[in-house]
C-alpha positions as a LaTeX table, in Angstrom:
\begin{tabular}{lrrr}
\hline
Residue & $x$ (\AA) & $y$ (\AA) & $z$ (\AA) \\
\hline
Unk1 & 0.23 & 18.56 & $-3.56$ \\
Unk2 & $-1.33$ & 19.70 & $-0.04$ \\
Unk3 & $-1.63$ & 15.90 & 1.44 \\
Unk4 & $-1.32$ & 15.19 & 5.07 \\
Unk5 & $-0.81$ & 11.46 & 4.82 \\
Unk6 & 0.36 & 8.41 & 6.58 \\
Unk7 & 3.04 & 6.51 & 5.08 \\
Unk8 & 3.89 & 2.69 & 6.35 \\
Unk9 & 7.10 & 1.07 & 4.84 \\
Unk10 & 7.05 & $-2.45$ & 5.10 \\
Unk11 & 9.94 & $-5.21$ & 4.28 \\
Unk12 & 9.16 & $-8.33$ & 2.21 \\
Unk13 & 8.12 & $-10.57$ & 5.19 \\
Unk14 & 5.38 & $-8.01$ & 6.20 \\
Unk15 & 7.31 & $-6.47$ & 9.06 \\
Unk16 & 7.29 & $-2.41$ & 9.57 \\
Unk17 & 10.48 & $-0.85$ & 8.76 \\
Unk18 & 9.54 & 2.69 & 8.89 \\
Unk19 & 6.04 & 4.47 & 9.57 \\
Unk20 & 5.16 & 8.46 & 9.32 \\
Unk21 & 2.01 & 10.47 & 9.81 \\
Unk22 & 2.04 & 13.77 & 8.72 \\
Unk23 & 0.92 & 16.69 & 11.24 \\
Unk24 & $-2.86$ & 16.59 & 10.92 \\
Unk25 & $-3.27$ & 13.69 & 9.16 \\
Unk26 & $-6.29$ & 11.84 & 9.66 \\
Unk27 & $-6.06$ & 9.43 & 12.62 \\
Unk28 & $-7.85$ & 6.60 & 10.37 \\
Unk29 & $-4.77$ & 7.05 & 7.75 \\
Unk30 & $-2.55$ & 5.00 & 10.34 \\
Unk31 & $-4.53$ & 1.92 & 10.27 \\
Unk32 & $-5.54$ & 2.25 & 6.47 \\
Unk33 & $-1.53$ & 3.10 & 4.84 \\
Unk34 & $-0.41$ & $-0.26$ & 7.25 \\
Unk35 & $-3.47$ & $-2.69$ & 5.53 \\
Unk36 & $-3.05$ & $-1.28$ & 1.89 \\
Unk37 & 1.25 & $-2.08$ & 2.15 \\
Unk38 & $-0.06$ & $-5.18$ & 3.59 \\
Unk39 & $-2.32$ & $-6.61$ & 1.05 \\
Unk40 & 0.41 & $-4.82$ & $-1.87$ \\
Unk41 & 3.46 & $-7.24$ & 0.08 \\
Unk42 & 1.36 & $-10.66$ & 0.64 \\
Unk43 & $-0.15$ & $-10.31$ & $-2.67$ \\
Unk44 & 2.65 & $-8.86$ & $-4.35$ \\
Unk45 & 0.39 & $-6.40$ & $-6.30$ \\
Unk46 & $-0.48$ & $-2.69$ & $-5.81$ \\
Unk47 & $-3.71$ & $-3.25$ & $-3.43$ \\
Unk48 & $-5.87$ & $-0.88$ & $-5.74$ \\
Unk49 & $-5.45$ & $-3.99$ & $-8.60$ \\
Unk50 & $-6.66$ & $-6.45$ & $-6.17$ \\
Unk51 & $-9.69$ & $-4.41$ & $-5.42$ \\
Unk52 & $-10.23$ & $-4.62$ & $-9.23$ \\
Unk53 & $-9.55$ & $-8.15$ & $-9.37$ \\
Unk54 & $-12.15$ & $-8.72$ & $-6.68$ \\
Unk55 & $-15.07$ & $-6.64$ & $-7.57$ \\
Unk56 & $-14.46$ & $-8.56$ & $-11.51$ \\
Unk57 & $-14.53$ & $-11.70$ & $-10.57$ \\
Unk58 & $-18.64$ & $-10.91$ & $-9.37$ \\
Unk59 & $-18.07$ & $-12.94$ & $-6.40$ \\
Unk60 & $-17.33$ & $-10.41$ & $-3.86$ \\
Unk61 & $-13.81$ & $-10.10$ & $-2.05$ \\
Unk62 & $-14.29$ & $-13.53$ & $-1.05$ \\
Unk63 & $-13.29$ & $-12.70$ & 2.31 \\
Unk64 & $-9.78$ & $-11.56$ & 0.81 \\
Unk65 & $-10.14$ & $-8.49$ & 3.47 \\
Unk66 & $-9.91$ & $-10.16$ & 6.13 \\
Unk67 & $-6.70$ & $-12.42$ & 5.47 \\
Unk68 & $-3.40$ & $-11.39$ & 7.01 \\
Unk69 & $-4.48$ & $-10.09$ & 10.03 \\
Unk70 & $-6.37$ & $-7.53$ & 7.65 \\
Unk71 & $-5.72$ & $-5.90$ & 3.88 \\
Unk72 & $-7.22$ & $-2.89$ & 2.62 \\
Unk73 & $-7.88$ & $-3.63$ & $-1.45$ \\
Unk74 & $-7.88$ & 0.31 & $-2.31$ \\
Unk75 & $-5.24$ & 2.64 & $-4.24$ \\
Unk76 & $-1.67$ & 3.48 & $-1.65$ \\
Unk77 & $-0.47$ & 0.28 & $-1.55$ \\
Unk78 & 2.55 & $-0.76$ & $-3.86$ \\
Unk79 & 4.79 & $-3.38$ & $-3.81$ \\
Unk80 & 8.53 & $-2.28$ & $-3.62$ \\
Unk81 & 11.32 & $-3.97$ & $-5.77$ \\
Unk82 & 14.52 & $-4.13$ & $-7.45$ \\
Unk83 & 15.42 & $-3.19$ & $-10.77$ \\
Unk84 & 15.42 & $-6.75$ & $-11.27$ \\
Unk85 & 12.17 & $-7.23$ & $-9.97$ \\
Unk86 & 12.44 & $-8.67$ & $-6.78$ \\
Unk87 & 10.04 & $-7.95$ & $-4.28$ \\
Unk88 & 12.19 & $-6.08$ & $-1.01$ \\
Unk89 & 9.03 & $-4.91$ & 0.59 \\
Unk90 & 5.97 & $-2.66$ & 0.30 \\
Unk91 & 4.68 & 1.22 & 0.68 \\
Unk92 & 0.98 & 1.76 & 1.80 \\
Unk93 & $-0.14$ & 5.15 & 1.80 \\
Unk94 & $-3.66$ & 6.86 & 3.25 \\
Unk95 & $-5.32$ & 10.28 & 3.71 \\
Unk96 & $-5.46$ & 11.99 & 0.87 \\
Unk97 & $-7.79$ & 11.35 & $-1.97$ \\
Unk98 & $-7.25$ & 7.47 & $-3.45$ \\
Unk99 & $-5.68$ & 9.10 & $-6.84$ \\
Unk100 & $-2.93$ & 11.32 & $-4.40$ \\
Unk101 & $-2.29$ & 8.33 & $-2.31$ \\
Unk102 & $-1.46$ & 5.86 & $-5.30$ \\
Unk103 & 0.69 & 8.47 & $-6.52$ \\
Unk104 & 2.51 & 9.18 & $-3.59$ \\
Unk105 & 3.37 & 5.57 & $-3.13$ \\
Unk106 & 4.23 & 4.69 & $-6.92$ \\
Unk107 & 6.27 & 7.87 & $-6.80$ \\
Unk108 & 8.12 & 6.38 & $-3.84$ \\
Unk109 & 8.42 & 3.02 & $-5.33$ \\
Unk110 & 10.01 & 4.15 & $-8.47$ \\
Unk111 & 12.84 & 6.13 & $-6.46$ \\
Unk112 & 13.39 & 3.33 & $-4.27$ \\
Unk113 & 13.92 & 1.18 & $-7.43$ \\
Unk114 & 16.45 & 4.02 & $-8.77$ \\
Unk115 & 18.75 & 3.15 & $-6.06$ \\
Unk116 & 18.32 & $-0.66$ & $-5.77$ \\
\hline
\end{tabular}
């Protein structure tokens, strides 16, 4: 995979715990990888479900967006938890394509829950 990403790593109260940006990743990515681990952490869902839960319910996003100080409801954000399933934080992840950044961040979820 040739992604230049930005990754935000967020704890379960919404507070930054670790941020990257790749060399040459696009400067957008920042803002978008902190919004998606946003909405995955206050929502406790990956953010690309509650774009799908949005656009079904035929109402529109309801002004969902714009909670929070401001979620992004596209693939990259997961939530991060235990083996046990409690929620210890979030991964958002932008700059690729929507497909690489949702696996990027489940990949990084899923070894995160390997050692928890």
């Amino acid at each position: 995979m040739n992604a230049k990403v930005s990754v935000t790593v967020l704890d379960e109260g919404g507070n930054m715990l670790a941020f990257l940006r790749m060399d040459d990743a696009i400067l957008g990515s920042v803002e978008i990888s902190m919004r998606k681990a946003k909405a995955a952490v206050v929502f406790n869902m990956e953010s690309a479900a509650i774009g799908q839960l949005l656009a079904s319910s035929g109402g529109g996003s309801f002004g969902v967006e714009n909670t929070h100080g401001g979620v992004v409801t596209i693939g990259g954000g997961v939530p991060l938890t235990t083996s046990g399933g409690q929620l210890v934080g979030s991964v958002g992840v932008s700059g690729a394509t929507v497909e690489m950044d949702i696996e990027i961040a489940k990949t990084a979820a899923q070894l995160l829950k390997q050692i928890l």
